[in-house]
DODOVEX-62115 format. One record per residue: residue number from 0; x, y, z of N, C-alpha, C, O in turn. Coordinates in pm, whole numbers, plus 50000, padded with zeros to 5 digits. Example, Ala and Ser with C-alpha at 12.3 -4.5 7.8 and 13.67 -1.06 7.14 Angstrom:
REM residues 2
<pt 0; <51319; 49431; 50780>; <51230; 49550; 50780>; <51320; 49670; 50780>; <51424; 49668; 50846>>
<pt 1; <51285; 49775; 50708>; <51367; 49894; 50714>; <51290; 50003; 50787>; <51341; 50114; 50804>>
//
This chain:
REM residues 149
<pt 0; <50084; 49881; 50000>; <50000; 50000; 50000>; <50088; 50125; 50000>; <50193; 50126; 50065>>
<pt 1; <50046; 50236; 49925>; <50143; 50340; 49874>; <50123; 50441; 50035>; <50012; 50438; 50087>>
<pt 2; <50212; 50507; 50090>; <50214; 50609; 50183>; <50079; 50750; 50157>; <50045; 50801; 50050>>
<pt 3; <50046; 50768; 50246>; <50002; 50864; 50151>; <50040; 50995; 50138>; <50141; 51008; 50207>>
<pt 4; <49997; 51145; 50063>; <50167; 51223; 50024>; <50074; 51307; 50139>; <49953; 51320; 50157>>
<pt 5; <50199; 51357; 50209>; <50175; 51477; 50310>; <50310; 51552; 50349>; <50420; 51498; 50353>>
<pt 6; <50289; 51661; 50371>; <50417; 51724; 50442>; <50432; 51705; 50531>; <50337; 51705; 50609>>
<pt 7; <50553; 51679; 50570>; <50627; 51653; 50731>; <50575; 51711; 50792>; <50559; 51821; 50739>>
<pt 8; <50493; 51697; 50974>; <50497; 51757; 51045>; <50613; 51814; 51106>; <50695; 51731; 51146>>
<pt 9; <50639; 51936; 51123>; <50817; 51979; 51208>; <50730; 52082; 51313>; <50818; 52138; 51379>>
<pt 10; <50631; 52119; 51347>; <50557; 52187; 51467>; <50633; 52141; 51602>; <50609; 52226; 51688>>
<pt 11; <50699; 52059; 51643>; <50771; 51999; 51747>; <50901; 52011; 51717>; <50981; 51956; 51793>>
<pt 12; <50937; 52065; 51632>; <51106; 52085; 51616>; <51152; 52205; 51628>; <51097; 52295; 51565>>
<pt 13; <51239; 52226; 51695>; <51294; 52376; 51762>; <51400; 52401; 51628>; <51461; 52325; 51553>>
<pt 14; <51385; 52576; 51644>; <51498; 52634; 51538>; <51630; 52575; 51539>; <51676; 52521; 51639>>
<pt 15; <51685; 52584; 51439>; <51779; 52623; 51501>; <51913; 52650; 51405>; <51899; 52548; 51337>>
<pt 16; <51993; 52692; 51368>; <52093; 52746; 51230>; <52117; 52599; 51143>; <52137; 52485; 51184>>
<pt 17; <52106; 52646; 51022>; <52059; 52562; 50943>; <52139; 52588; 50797>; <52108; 52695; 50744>>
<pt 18; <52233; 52512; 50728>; <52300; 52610; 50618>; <52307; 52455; 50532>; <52297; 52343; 50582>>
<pt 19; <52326; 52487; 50404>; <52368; 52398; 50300>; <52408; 52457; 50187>; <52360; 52560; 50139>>
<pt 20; <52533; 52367; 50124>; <52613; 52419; 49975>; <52565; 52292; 49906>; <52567; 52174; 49939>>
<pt 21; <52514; 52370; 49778>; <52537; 52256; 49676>; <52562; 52301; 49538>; <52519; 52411; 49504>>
<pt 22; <52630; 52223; 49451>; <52687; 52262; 49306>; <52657; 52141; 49215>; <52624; 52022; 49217>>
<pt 23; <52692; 52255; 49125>; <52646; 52159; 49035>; <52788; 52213; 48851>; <52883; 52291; 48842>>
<pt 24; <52748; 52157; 48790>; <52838; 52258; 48641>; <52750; 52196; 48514>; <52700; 52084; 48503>>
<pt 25; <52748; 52264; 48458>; <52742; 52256; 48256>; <52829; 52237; 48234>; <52922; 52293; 48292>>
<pt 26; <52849; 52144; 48135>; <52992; 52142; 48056>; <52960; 52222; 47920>; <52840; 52235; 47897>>
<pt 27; <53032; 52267; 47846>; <53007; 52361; 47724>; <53138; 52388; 47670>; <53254; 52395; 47713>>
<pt 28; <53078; 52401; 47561>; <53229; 52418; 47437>; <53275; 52546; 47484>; <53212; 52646; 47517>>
<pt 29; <53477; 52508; 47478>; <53584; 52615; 47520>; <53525; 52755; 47476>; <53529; 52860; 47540>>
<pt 30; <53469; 52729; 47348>; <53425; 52870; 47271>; <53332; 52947; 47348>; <53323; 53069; 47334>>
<pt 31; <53260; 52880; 47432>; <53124; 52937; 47450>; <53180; 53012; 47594>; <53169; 53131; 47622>>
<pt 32; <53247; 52898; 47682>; <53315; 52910; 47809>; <53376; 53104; 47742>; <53327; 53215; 47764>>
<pt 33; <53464; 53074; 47683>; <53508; 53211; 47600>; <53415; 53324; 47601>; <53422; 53428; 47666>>
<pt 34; <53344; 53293; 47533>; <53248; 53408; 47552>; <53201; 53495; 47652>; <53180; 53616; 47656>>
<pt 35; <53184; 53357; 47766>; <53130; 53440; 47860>; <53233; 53476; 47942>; <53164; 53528; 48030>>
<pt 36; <53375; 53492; 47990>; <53441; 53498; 48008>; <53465; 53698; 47949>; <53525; 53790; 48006>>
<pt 37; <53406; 53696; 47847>; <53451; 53824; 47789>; <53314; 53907; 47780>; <53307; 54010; 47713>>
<pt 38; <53200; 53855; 47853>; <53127; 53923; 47835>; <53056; 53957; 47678>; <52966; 54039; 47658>>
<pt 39; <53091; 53910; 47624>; <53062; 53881; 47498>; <52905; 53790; 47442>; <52865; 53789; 47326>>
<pt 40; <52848; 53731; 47540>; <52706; 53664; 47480>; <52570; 53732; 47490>; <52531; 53782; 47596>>
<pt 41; <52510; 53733; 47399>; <52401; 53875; 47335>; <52317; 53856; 47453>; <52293; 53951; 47527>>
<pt 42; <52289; 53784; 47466>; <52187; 53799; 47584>; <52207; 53924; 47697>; <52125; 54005; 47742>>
<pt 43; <52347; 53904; 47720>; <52389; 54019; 47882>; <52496; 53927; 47974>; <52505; 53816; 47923>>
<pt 44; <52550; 53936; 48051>; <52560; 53929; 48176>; <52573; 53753; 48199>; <52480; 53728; 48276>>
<pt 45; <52641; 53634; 48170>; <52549; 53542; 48203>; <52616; 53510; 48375>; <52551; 53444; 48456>>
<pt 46; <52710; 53552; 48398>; <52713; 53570; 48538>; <52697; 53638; 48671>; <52746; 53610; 48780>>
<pt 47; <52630; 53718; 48643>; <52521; 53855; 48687>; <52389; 53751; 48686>; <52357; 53687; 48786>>
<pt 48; <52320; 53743; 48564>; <52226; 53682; 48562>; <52191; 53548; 48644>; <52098; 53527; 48722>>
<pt 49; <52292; 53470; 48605>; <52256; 53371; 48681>; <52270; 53353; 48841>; <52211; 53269; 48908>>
<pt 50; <52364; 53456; 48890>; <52351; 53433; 49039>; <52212; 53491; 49108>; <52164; 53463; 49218>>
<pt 51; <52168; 53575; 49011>; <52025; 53645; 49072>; <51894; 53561; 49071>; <51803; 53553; 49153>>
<pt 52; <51922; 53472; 48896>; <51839; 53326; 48888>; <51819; 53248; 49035>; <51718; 53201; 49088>>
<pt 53; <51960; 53253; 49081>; <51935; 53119; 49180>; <51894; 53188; 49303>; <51807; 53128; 49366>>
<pt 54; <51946; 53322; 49362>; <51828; 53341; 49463>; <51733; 53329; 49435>; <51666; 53256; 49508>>
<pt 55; <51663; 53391; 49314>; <51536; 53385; 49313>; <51451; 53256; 49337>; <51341; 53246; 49392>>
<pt 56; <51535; 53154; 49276>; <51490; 52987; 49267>; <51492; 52903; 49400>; <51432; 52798; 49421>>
<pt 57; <51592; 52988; 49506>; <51565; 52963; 49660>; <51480; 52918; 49703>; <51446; 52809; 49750>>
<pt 58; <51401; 53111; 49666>; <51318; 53137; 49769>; <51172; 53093; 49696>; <51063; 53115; 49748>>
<pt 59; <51194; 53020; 49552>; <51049; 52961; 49523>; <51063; 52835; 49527>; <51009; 52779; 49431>>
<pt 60; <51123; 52756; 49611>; <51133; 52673; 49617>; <51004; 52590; 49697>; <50983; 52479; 49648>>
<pt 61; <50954; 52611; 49762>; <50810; 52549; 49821>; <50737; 52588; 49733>; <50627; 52533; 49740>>
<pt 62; <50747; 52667; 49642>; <50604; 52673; 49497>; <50671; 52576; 49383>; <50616; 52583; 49274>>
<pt 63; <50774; 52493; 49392>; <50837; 52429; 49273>; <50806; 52264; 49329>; <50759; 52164; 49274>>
<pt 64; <50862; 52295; 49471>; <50843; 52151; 49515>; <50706; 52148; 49648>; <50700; 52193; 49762>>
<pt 65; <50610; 52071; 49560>; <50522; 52071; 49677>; <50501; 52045; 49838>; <50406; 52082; 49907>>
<pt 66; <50656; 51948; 49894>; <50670; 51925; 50000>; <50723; 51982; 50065>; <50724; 51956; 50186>>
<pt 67; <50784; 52076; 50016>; <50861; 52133; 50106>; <50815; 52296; 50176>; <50738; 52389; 50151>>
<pt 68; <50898; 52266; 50257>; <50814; 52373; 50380>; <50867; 52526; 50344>; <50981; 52545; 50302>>
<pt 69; <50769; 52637; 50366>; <50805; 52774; 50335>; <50957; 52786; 50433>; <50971; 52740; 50547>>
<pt 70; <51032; 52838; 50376>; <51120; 52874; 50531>; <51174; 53011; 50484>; <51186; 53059; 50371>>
<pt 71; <51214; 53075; 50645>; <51266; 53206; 50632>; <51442; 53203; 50575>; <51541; 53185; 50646>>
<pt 72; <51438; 53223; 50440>; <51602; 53206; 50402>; <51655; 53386; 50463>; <51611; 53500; 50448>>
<pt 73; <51775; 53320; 50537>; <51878; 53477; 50560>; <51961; 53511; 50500>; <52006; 53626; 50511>>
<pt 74; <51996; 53447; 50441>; <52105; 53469; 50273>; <52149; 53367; 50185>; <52175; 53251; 50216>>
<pt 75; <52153; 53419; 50071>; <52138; 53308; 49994>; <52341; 53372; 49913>; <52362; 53479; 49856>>
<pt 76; <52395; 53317; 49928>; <52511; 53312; 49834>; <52571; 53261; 49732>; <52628; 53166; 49786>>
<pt 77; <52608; 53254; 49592>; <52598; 53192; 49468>; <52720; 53230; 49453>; <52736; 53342; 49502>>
<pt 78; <52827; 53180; 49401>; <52911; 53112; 49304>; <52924; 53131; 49172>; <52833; 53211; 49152>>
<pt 79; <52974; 53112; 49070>; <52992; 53141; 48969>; <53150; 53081; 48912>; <53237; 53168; 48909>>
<pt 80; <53185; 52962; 48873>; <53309; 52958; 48828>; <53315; 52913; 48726>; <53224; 52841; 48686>>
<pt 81; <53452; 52948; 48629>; <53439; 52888; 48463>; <53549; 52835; 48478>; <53642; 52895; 48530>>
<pt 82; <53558; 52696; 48428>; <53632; 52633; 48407>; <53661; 52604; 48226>; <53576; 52612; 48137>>
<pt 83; <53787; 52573; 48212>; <53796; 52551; 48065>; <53650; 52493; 47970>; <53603; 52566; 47883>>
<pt 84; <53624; 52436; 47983>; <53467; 52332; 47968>; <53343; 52367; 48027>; <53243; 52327; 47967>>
<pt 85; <53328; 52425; 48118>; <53209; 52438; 48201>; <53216; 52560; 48267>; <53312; 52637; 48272>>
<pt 86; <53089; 52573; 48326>; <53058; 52675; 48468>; <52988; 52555; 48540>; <52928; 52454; 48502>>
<pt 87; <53043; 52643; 48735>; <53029; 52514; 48771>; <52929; 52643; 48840>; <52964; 52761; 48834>>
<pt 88; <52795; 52595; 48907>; <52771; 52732; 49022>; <52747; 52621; 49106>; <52737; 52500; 49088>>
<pt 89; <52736; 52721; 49234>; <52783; 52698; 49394>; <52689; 52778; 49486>; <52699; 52901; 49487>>
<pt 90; <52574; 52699; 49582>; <52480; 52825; 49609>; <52485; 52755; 49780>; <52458; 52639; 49812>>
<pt 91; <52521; 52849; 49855>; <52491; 52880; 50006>; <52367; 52884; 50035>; <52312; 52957; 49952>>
<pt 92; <52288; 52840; 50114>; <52221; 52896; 50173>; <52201; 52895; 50313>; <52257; 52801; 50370>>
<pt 93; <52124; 52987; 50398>; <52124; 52954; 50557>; <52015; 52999; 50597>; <51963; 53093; 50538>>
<pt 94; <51949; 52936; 50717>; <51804; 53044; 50794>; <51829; 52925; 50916>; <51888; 52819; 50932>>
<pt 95; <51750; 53012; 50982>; <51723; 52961; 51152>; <51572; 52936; 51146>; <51479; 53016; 51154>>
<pt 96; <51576; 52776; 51126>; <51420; 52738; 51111>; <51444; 52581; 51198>; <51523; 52546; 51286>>
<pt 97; <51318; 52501; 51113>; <51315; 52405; 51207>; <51382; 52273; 51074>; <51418; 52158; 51099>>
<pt 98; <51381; 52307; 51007>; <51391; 52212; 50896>; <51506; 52253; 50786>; <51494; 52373; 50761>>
<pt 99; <51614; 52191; 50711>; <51701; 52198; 50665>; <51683; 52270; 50471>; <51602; 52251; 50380>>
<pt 100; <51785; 52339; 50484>; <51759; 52431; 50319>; <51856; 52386; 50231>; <51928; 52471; 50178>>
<pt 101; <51871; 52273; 50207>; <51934; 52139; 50135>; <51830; 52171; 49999>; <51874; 52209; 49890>>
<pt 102; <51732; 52156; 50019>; <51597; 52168; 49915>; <51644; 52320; 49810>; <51672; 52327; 49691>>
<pt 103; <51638; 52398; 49889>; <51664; 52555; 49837>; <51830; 52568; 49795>; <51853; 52642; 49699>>
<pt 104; <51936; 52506; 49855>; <52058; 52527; 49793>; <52047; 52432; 49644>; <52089; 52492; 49545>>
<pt 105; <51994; 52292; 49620>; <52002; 52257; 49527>; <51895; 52328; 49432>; <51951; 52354; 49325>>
<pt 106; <51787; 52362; 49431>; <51714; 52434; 49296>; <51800; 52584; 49304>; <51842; 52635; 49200>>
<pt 107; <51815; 52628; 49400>; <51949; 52737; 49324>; <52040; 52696; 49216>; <52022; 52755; 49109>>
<pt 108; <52127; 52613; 49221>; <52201; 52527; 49164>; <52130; 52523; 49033>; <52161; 52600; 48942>>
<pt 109; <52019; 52423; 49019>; <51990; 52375; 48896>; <51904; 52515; 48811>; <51903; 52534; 48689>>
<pt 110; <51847; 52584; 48901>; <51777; 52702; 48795>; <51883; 52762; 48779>; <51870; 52820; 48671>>
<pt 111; <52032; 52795; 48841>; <52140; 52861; 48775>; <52212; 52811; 48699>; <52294; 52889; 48651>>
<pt 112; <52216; 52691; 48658>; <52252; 52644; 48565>; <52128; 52600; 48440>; <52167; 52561; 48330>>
<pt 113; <52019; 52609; 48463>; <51957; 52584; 48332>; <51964; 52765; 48280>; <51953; 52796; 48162>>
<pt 114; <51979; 52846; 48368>; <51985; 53020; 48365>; <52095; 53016; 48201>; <52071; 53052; 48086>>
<pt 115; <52241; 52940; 48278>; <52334; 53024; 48188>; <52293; 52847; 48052>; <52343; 52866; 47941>>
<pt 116; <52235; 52742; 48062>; <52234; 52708; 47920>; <52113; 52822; 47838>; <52117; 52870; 47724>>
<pt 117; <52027; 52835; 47930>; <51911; 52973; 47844>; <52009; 53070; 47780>; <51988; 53084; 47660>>
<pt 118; <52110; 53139; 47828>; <52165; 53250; 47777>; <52258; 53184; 47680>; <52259; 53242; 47571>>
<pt 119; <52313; 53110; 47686>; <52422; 53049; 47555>; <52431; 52924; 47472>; <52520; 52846; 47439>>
<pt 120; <52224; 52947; 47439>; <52201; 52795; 47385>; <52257; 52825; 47239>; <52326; 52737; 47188>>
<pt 121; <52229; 52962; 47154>; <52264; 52988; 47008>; <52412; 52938; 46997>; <52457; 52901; 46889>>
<pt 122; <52477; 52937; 47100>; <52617; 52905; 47087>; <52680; 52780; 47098>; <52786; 52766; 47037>>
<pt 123; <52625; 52664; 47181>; <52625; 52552; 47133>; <52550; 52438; 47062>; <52567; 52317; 47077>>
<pt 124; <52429; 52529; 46952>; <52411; 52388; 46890>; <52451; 52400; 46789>; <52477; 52505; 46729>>
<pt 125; <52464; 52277; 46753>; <52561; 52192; 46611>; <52447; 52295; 46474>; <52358; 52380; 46484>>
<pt 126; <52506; 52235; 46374>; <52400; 52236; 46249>; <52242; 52196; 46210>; <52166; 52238; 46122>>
<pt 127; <52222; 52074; 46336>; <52077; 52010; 46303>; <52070; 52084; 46410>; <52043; 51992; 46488>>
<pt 128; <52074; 52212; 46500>; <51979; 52294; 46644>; <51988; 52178; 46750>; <51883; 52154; 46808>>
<pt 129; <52111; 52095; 46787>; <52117; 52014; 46872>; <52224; 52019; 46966>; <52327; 52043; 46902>>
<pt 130; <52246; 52009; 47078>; <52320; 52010; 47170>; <52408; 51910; 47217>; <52399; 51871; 47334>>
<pt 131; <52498; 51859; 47133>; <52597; 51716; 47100>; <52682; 51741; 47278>; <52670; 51655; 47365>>
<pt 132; <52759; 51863; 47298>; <52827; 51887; 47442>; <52778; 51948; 47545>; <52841; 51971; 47648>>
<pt 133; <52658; 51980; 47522>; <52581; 52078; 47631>; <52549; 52003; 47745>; <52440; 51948; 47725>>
<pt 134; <52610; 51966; 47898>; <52484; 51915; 47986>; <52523; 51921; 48109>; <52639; 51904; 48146>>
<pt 135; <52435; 51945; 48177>; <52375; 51958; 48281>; <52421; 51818; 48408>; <52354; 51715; 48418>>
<pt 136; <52559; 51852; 48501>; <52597; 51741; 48562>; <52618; 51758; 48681>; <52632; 51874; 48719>>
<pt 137; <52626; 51640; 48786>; <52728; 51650; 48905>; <52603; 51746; 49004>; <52660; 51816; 49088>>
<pt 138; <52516; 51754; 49005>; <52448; 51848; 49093>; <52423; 51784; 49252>; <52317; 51728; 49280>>
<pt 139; <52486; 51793; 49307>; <52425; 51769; 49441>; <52476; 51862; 49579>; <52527; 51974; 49567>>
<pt 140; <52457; 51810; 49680>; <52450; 51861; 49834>; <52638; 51849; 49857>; <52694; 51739; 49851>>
<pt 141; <52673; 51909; 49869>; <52813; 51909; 49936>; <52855; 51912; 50062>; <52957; 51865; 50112>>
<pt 142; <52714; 52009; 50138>; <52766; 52030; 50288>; <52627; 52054; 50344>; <52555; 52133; 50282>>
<pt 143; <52572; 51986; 50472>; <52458; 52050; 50495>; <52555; 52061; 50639>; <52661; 52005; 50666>>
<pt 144; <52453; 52175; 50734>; <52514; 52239; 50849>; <52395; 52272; 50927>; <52301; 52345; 50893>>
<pt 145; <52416; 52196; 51061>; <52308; 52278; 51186>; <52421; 52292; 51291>; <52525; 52233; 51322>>
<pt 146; <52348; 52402; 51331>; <52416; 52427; 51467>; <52342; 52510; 51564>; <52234; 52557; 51528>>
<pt 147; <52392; 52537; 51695>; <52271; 52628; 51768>; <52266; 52769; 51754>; <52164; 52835; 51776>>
<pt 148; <52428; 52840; 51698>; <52443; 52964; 51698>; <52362; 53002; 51583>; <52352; 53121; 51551>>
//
């Protein structure tokens, strides 16, 4: 017999500091890596842009994922690195709640990285409009953190 779906009760769980990193990278052609590197891709900004993507993707994170609980985020911090091949992003987050923001550091992560393939898709597809090196890897939790302070 299947569970049936409900959100966690946490009404009995005391605050208390609460932080998690998680990353993730695109891999993408040297050329494109190039580009953005020089500020050069028509769109704008794709590292401006995308760190603002992933706060934003934080804090909608209980409207993306139905289980998960509203929580008060106190800062959200993003990352941004280019590697020869890729951007990797890297998103902090922390609040003093009852329940862990593991949930909210990873959709930072992944809406900042689907952010910068949105801004530099004209640039890697092939001839048939296809994406042979483009993808989306490695995304997970690196560090989750409670403590009382």
């Amino acid at each position: 017999m299947m569970a049936e779906t409900k959100m966690v009760d946490i009404s009995e769980k005391s605050e208390i500091k609460r932080e998690a990193i998680a990353k993730g990278r695109i891999k993408l052609k040297k050329s494109t890596v190039e580009l953005i590197k020089r500020k050069e891709v028509e769109k704008g900004d794709v590292i401006a842009v995308t760190k603002t993507a992933a706060i934003l993707a934080t804090k909608k994170t209980p409207e993306l994922m139905p289980m998960c609980h509203p929580i008060p985020i106190e800062h959200v911090d993003v990352e941004v690195n280019l590697g020869e091949d890729f951007v990797e992003v890297v998103c902090k987050v922390s609040a003093h709640y009852k329940t862990g923001v593991e949930m909210e550091a990873l959709t930072g992560v992944s809406v900042g990285l689907l952010n910068v393939w949105d801004m530099i898709k004209k640039y890697e597809k092939d001839q048939e409009g296809q994406y042979p090196e483009t993808c989306i890897e490695e995304i997970k939790v690196i560090k989750k953190i409670k403590s009382s302070s």
